[in-house]
gemmi code that builds the backbone of each chain (N, CA, C; Angstrom):
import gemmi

chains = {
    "A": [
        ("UNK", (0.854, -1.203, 0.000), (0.000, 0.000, 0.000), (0.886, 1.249, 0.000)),
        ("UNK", (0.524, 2.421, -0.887), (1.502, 3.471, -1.254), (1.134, 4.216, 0.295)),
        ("UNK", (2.136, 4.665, 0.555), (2.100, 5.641, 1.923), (1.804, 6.810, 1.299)),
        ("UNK", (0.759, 7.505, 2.578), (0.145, 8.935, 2.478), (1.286, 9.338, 2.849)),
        ("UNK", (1.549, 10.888, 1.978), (2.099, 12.106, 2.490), (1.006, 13.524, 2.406)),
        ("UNK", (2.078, 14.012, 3.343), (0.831, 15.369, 3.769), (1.625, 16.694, 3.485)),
        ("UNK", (1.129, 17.311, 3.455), (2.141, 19.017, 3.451), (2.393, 19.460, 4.731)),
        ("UNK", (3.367, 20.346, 4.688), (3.937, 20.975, 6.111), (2.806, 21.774, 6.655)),
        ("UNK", (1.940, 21.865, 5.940), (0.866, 22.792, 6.412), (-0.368, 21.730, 7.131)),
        ("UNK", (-0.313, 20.508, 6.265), (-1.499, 19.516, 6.979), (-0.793, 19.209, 8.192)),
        ("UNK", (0.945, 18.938, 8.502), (0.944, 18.835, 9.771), (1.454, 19.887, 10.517)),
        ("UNK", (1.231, 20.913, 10.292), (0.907, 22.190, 11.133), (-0.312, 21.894, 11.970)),
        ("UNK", (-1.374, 21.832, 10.665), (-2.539, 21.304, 11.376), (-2.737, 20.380, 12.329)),
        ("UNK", (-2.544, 19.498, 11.929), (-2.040, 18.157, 13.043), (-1.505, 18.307, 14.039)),
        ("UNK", (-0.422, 19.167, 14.207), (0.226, 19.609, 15.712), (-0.661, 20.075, 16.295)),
        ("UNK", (-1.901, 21.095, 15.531), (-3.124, 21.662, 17.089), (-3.877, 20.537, 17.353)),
        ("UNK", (-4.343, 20.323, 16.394), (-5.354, 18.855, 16.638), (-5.481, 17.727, 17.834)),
        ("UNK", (-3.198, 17.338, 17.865), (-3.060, 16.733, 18.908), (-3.072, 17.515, 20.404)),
        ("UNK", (-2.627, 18.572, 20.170), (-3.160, 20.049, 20.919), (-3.829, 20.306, 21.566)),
        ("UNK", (-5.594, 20.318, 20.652), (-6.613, 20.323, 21.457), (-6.883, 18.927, 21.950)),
        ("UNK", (-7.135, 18.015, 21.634), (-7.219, 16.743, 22.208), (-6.520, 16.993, 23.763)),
        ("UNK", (-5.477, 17.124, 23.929), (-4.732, 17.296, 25.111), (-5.511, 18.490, 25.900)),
        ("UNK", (-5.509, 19.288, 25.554), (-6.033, 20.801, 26.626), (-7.386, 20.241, 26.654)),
        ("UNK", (-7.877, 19.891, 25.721), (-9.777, 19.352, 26.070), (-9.898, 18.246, 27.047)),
        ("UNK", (-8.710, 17.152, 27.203), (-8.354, 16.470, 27.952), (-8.704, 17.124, 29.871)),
        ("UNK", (-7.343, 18.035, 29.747), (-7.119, 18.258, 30.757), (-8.724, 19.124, 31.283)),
        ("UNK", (-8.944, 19.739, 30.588), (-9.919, 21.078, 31.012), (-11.267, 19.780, 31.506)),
        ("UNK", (-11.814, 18.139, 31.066), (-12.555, 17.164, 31.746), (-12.121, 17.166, 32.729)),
        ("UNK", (-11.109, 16.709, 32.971), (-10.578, 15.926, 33.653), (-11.050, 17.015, 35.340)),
        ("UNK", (-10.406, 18.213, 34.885), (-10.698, 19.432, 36.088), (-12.085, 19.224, 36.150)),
        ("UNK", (-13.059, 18.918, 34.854), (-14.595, 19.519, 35.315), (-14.979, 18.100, 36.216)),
        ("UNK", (-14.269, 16.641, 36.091), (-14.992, 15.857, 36.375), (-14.604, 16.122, 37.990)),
        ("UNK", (-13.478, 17.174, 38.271), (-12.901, 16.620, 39.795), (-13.927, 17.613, 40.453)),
        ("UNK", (-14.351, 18.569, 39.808), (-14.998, 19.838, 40.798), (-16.630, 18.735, 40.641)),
        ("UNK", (-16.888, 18.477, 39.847), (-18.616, 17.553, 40.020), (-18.452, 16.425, 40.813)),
        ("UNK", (-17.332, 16.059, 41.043), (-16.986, 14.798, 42.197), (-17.194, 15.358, 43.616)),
        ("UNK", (-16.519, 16.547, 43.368), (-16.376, 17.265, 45.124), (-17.330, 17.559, 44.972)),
        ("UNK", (-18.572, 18.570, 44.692), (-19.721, 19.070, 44.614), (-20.597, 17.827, 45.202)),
        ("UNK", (-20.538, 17.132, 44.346), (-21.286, 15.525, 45.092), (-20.984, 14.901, 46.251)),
        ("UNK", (-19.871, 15.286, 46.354), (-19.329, 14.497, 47.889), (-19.524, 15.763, 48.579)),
        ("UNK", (-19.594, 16.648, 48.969), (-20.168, 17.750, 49.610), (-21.374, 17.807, 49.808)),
        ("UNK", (-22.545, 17.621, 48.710), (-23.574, 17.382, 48.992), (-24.164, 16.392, 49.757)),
        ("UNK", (-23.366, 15.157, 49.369), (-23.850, 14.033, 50.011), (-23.393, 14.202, 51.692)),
        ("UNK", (-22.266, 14.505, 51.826), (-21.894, 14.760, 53.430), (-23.305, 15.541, 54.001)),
        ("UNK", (-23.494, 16.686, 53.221), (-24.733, 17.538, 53.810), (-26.005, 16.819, 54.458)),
        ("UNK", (-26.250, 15.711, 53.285), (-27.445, 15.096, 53.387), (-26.852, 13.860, 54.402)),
        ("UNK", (-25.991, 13.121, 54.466), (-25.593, 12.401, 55.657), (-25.661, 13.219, 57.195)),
        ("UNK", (-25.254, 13.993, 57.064), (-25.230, 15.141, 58.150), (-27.101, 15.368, 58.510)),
        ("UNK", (-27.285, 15.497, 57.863), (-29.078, 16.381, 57.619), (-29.769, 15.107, 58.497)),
        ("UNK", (-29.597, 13.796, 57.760), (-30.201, 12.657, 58.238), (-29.708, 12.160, 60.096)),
        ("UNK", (-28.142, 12.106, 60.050), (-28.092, 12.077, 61.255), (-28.393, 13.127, 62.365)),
        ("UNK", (-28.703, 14.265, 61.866), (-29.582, 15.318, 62.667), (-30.792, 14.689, 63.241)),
        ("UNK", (-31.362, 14.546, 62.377), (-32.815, 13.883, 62.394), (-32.892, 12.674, 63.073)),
        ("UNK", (-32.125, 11.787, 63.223), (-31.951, 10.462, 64.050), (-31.911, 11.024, 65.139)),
        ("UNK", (-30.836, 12.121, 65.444), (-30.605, 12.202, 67.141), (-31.853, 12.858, 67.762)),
        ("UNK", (-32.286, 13.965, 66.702), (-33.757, 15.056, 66.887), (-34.609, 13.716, 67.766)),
        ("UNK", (-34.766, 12.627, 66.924), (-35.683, 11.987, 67.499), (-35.810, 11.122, 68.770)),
        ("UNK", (-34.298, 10.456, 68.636), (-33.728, 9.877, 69.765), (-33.777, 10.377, 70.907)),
        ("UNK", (-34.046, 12.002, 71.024), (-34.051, 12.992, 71.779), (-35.387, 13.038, 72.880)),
        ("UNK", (-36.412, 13.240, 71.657), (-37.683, 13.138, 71.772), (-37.944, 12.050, 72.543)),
    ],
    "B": [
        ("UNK", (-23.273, 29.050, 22.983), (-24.055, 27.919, 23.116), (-25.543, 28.366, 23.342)),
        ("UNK", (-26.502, 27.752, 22.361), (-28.074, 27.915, 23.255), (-28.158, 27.328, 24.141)),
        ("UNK", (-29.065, 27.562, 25.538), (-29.514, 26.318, 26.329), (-30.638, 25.306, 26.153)),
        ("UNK", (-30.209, 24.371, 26.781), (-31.096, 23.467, 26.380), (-32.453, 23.370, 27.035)),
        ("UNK", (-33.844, 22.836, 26.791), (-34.648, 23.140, 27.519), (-35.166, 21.358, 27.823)),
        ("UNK", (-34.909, 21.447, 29.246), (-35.027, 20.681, 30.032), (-36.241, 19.546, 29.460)),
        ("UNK", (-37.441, 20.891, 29.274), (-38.763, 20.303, 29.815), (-39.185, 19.622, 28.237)),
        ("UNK", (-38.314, 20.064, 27.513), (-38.050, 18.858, 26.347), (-37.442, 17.658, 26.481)),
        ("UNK", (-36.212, 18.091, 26.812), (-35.690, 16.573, 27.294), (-36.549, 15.831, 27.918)),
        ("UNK", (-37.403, 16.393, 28.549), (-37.873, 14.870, 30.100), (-39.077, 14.464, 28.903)),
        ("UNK", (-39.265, 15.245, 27.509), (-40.613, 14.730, 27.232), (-40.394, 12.977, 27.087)),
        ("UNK", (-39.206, 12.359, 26.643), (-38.932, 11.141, 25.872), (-37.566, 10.975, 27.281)),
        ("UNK", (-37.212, 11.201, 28.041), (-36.092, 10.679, 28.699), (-36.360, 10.362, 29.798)),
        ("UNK", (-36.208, 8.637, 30.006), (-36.692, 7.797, 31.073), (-35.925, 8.491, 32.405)),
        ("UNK", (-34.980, 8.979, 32.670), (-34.332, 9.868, 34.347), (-34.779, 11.201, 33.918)),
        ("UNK", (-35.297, 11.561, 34.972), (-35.653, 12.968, 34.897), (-33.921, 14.060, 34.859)),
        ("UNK", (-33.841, 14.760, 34.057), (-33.091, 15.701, 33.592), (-33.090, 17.053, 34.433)),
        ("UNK", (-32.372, 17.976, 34.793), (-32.498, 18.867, 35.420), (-31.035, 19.742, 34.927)),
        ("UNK", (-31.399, 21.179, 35.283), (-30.075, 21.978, 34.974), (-29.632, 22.657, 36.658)),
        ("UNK", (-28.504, 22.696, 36.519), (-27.826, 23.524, 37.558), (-27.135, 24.240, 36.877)),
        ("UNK", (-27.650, 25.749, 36.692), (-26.311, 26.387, 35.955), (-26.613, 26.353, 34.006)),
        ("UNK", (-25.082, 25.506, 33.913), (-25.223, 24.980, 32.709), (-24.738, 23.568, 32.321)),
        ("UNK", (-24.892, 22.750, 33.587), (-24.588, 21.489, 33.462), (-25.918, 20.718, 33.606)),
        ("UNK", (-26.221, 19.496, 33.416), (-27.552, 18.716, 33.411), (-26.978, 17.947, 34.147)),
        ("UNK", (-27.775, 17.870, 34.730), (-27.812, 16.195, 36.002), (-29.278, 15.424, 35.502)),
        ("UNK", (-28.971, 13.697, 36.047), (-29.503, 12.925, 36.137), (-29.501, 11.621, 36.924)),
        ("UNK", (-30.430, 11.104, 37.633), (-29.971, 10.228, 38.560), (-30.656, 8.672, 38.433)),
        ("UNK", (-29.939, 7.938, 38.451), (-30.952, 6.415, 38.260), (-30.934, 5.999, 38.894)),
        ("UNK", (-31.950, 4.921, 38.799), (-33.135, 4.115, 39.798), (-32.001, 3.391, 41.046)),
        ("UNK", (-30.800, 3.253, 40.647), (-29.768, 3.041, 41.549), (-29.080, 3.906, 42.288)),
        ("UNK", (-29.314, 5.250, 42.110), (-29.051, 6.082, 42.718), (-27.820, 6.194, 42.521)),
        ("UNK", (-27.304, 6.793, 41.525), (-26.093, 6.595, 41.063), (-26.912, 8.296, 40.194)),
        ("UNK", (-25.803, 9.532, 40.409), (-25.601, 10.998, 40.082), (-24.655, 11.017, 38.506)),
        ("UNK", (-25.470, 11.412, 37.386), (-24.710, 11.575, 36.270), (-24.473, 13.354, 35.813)),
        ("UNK", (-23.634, 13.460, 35.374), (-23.407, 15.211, 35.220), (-23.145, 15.295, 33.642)),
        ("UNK", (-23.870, 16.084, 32.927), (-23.360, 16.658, 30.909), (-23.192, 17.596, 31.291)),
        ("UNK", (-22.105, 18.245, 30.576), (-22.163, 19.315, 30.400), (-20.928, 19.579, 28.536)),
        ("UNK", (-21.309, 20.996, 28.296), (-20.891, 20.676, 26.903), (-20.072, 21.901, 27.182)),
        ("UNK", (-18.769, 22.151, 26.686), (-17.579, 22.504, 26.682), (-17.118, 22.711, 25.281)),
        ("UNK", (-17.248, 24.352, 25.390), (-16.971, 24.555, 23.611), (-15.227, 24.901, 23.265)),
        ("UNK", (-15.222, 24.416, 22.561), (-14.312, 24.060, 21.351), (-13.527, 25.228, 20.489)),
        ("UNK", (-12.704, 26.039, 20.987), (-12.721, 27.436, 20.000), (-11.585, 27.286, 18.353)),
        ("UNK", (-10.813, 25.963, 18.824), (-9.365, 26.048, 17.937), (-9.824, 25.057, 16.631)),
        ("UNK", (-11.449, 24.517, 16.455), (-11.385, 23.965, 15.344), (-11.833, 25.319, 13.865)),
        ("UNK", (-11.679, 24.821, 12.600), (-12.514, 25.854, 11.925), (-14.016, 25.942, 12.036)),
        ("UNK", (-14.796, 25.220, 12.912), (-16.157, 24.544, 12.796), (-16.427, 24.969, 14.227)),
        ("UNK", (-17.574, 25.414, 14.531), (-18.550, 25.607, 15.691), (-18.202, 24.421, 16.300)),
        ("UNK", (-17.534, 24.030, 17.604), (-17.438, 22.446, 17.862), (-17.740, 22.783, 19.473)),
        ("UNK", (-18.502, 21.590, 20.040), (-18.582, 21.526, 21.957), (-18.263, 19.732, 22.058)),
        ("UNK", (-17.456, 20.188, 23.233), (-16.767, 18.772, 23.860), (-18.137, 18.288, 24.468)),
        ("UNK", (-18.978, 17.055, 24.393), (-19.772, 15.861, 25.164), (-18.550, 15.792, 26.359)),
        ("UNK", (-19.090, 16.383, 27.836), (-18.709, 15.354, 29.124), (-19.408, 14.986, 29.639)),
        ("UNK", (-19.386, 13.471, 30.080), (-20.636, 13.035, 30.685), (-19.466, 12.430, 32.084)),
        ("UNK", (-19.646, 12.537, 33.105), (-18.994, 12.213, 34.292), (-20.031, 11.440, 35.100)),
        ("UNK", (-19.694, 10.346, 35.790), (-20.794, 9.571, 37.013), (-20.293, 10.395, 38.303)),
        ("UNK", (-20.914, 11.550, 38.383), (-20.708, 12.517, 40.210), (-20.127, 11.210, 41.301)),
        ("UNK", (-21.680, 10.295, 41.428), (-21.214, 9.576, 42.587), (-19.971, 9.159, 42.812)),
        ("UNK", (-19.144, 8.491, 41.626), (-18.272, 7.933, 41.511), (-18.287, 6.624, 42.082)),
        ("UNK", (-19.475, 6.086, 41.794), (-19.975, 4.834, 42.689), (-20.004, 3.715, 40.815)),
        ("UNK", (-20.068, 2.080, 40.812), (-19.765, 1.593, 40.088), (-21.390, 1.617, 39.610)),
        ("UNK", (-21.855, 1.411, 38.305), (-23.578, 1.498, 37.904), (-23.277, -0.074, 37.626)),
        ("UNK", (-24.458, -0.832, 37.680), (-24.898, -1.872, 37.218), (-25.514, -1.677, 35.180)),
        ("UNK", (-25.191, -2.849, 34.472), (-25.872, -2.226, 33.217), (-27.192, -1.557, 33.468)),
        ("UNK", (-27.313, -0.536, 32.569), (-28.621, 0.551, 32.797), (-28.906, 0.885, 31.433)),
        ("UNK", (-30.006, 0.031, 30.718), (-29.858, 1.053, 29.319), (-30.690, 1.942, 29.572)),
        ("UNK", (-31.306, 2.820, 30.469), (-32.273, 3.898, 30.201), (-31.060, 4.687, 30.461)),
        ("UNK", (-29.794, 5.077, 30.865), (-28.660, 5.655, 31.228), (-28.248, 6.373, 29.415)),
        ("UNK", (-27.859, 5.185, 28.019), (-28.109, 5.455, 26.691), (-29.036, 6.426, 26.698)),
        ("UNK", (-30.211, 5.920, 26.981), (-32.016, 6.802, 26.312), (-31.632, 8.190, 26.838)),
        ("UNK", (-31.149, 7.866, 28.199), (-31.134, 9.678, 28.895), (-30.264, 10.451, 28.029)),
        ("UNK", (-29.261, 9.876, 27.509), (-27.846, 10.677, 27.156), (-27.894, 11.280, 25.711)),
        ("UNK", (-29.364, 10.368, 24.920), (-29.341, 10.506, 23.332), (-30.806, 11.773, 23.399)),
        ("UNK", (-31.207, 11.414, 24.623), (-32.516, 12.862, 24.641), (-31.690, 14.036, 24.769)),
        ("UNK", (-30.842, 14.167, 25.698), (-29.932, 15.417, 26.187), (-28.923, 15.864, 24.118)),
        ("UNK", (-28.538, 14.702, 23.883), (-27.889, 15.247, 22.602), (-28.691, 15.236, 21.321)),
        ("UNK", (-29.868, 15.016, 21.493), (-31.157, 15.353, 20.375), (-31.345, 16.962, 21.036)),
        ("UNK", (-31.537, 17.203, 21.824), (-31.899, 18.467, 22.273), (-30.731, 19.460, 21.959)),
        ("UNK", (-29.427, 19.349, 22.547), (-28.197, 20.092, 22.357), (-28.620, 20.050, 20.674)),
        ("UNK", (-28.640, 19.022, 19.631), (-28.575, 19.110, 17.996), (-30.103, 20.524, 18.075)),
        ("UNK", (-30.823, 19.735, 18.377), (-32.146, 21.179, 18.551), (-32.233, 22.777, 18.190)),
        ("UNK", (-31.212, 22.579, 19.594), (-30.890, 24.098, 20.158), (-29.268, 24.617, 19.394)),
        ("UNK", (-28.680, 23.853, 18.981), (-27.135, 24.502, 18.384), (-26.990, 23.225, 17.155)),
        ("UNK", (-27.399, 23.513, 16.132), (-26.765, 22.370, 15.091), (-25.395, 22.641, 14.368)),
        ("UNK", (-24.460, 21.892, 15.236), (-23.021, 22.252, 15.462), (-22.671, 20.726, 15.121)),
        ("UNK", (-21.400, 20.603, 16.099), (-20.380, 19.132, 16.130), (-20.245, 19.131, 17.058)),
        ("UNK", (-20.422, 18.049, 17.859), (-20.299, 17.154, 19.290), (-18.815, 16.537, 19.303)),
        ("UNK", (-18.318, 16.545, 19.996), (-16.342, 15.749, 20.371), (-16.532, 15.589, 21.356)),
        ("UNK", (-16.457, 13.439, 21.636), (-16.611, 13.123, 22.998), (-15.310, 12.033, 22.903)),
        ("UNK", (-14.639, 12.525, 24.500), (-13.436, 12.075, 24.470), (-13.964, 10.383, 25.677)),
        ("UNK", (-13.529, 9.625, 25.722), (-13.940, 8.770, 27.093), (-12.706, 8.767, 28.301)),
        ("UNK", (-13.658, 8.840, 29.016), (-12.518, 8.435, 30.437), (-11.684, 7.640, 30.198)),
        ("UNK", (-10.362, 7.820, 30.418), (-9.106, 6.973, 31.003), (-9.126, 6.228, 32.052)),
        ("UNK", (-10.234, 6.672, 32.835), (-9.897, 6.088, 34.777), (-9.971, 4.227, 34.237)),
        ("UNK", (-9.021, 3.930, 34.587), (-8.918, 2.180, 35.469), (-8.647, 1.896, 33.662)),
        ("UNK", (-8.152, 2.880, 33.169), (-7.789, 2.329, 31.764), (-8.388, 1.274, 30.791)),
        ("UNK", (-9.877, 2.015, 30.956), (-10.921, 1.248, 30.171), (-11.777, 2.020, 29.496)),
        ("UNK", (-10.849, 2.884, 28.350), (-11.429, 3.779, 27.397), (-11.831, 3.077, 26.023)),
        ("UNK", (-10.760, 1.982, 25.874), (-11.414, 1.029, 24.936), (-13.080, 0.594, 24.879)),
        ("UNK", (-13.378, 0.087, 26.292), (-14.587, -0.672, 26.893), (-15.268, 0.398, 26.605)),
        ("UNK", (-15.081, 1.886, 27.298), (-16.024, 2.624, 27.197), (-16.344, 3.331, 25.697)),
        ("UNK", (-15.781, 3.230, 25.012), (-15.748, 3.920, 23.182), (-16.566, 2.775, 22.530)),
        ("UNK", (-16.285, 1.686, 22.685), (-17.175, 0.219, 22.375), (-18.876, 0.846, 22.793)),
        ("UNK", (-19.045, 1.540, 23.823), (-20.116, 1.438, 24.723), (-20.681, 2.849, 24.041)),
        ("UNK", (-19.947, 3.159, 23.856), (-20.526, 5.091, 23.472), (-20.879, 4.526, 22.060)),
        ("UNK", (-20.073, 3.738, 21.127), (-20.418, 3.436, 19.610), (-21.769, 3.031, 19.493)),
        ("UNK", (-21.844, 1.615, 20.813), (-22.848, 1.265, 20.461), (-24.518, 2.239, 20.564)),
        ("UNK", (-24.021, 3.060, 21.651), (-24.952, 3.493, 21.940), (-25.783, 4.851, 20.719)),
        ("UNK", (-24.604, 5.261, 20.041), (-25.003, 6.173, 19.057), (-24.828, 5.527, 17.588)),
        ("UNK", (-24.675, 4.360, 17.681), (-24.746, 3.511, 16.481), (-26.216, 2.988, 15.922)),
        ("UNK", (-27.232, 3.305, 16.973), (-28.765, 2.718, 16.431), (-29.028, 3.188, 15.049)),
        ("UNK", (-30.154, 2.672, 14.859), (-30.953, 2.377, 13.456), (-31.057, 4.341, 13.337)),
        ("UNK", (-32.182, 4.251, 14.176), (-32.492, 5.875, 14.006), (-31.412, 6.695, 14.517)),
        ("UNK", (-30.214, 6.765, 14.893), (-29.449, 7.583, 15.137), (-28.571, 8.078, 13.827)),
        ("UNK", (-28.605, 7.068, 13.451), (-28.090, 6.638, 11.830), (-28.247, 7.263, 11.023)),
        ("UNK", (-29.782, 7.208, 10.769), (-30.216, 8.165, 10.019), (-30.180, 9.955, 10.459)),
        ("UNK", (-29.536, 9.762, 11.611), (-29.508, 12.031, 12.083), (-28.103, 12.134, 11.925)),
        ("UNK", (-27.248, 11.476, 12.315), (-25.806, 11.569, 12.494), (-25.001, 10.933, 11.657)),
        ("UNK", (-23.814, 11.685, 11.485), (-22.490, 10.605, 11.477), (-21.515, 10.519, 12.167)),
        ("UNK", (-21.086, 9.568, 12.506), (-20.441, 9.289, 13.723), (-18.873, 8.505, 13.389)),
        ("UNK", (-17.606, 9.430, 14.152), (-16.393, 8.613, 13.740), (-15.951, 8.762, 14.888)),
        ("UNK", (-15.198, 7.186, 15.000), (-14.459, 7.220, 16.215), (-13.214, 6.761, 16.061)),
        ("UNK", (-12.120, 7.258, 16.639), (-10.183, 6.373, 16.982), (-9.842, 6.916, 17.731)),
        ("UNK", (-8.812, 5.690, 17.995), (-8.114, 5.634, 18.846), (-6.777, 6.641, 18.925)),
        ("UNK", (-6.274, 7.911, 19.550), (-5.112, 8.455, 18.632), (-4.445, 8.378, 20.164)),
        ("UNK", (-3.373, 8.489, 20.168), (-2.006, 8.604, 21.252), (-1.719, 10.045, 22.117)),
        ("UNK", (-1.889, 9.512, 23.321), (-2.233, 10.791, 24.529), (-1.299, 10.543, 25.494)),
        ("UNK", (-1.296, 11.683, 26.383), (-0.751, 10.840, 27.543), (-1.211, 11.459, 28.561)),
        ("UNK", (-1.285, 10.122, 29.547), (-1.656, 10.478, 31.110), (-1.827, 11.253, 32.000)),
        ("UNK", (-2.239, 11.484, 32.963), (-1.628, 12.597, 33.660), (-0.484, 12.154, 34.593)),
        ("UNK", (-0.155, 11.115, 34.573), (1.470, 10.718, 35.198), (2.432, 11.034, 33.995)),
        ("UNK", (2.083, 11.645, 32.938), (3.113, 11.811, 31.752), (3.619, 10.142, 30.835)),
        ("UNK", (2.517, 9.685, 31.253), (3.407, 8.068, 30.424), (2.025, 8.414, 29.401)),
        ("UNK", (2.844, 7.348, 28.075), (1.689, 7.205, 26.666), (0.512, 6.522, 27.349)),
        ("UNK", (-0.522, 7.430, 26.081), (-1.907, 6.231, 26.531), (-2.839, 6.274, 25.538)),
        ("UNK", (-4.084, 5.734, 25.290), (-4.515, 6.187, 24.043), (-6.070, 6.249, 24.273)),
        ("UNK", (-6.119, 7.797, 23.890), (-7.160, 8.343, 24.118), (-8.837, 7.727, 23.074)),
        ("UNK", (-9.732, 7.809, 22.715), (-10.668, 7.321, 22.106), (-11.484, 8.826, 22.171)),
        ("UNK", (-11.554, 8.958, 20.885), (-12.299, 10.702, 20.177), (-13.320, 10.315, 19.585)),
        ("UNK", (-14.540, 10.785, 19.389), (-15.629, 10.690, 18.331), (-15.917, 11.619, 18.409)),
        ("UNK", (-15.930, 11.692, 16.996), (-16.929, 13.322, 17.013), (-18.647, 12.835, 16.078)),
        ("UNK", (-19.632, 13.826, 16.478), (-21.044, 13.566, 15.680), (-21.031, 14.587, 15.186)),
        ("UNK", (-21.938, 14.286, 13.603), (-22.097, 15.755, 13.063), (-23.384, 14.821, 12.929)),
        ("UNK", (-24.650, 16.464, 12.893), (-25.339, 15.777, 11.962), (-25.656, 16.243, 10.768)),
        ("UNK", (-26.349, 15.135, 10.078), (-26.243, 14.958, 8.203), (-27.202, 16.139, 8.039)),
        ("UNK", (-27.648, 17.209, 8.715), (-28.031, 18.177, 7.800), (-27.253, 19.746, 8.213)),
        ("UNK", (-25.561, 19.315, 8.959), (-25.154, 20.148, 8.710), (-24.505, 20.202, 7.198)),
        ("UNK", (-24.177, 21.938, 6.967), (-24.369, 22.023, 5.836), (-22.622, 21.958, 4.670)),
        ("UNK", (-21.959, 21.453, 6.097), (-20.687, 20.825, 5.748), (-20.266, 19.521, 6.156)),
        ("UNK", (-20.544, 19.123, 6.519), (-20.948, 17.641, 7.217), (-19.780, 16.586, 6.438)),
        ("UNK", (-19.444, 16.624, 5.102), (-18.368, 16.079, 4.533), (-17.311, 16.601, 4.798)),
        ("UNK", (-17.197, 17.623, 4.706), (-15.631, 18.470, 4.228), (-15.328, 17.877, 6.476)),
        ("UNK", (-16.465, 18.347, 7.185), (-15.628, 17.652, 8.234), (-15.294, 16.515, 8.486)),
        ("UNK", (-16.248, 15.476, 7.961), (-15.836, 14.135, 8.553), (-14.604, 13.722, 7.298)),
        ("UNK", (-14.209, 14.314, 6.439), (-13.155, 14.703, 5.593), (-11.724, 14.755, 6.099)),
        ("UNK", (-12.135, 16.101, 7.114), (-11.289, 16.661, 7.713), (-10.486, 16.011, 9.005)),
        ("UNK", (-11.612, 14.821, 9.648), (-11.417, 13.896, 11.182), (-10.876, 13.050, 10.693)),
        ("UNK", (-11.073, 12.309, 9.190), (-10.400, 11.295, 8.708), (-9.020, 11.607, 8.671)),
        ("UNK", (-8.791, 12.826, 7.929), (-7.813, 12.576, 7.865), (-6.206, 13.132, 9.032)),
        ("UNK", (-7.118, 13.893, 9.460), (-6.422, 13.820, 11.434), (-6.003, 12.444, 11.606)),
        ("UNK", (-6.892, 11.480, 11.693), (-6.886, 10.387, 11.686), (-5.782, 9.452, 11.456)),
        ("UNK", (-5.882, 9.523, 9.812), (-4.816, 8.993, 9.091), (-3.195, 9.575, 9.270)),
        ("UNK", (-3.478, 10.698, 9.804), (-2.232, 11.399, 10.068), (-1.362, 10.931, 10.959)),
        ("UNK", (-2.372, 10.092, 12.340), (-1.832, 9.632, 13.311), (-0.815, 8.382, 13.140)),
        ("UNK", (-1.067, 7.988, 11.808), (-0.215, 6.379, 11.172), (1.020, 6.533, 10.528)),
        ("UNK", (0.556, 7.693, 10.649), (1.786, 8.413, 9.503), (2.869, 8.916, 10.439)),
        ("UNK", (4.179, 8.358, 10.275), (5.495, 9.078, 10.803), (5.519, 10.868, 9.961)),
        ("UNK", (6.066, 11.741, 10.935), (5.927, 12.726, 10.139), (8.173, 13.069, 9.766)),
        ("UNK", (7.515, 12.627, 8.791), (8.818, 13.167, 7.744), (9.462, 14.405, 8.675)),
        ("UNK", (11.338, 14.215, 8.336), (11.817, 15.154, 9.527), (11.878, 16.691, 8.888)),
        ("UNK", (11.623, 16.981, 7.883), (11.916, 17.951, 6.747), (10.618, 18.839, 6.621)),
        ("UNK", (9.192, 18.687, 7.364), (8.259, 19.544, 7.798), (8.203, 19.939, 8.940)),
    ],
}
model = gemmi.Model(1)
for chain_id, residues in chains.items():
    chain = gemmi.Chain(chain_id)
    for i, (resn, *xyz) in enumerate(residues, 1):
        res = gemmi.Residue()
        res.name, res.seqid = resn, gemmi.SeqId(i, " ")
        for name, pos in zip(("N", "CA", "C"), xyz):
            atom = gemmi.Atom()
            atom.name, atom.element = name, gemmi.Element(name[0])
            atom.pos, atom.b_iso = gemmi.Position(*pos), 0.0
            res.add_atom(atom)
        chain.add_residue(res)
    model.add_chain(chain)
structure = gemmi.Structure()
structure.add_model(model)
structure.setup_entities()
């Protein structure tokens, strides 16, 4: 099979390409860690909220 | 980006959908927290937003296909409201981006999806965040009544093909 060649300009192109792949990478990777903490924050809240309510009653 | 309107999504999407902001949440019958949100794209020539779909809980799901149904209402709606190009990268975690690109294909591979979209996916060479190689899994969707729709999936191919290619030391 004859090998593709490209112009200095298609891999110009190619250098951002692998580029963005990488920075779009990283910029998930940050959104998935802040929606992880957000969730585990919330959930502490609502663990918290519930064991309020256990002792409220235990009280009673 | 337009926003999306919710109260469309929930018309056909088995988890109820909700916005915070400009991210969508959804939660299933397992109680297991899913987060979209779409992340635009400025360095292609083409209107483009990154698909992230993250599991919040970070808890393991059991198979769920209404989890698919939820994810293809949310990106019928995004096509709706912005008829652009979708680029969804898959998680790396536990180094099962293969498994998960298999799972995303299948899921936007249906009969009727078929007919709205086209859909390409590979494998191209990334690396970690420990700095070692790894290989990432890209798809991008267009759909067939954007009004360039070739010249891009043209254009992904041959990104693509580029990746096979040693680049000559003389460019």
């Amino acid at each position: 099979m004859e090998a593709m060649t490209f112009t200095s300009e298609q891999w110009a192109r190619h250098e951002r390409f692998v580029e963005m792949v990488r920075a779009a990478k990283q910029r998930k990777e940050a959104w998935v860690k802040k929606m992880q903490a957000q969730w585990a924050a919330e959930d502490q809240m609502r663990k918290d909220a519930a064991a309020r309510h256990y002792y409220d009653i235990e009280e009673e | 980006m337009n926003a999306l309107d919710t109260n469309r999504i929930n018309v056909n999407s088995p988890y109820k959908v909700w916005a915070e902001e400009l991210v969508l949440h959804f939660e299933t019958e397992n109680g297991i927290r899913y987060a979209v949100d779409f992340d635009s794209e400025d360095s292609l020539l083409y209107t483009a937003y990154w698909l992230n779909l993250t599991n919040e809980s970070h808890k393991s799901s059991p198979s769920d296909r209404q989890i698919p149904k939820t994810l293809i209402c949310i990106v019928e709606e995004f096509f709706r409201q912005n008829p652009d190009i979708l680029l969804y990268m898959c998680s790396t975690d536990n180094n099962q981006q293969a498994q998960r690109a298999r799972l995303f294909l299948r899921w936007f591979n249906g009969y009727e999806q078929q007919q709205k979209y086209v859909l390409r996916a590979a494998d191209v060479p990334g690396i970690d965040p420990d700095g070692k190689p790894t290989r990432e899994y890209v798809a991008i969707i267009v759909p067939r009544t954007h009004p360039q729709m070739q010249a891009i999936i043209d254009l992904f191919d041959e990104e693509i093909a580029m990746f096979q290619t040693n680049k000559p030391q003389n460019v």
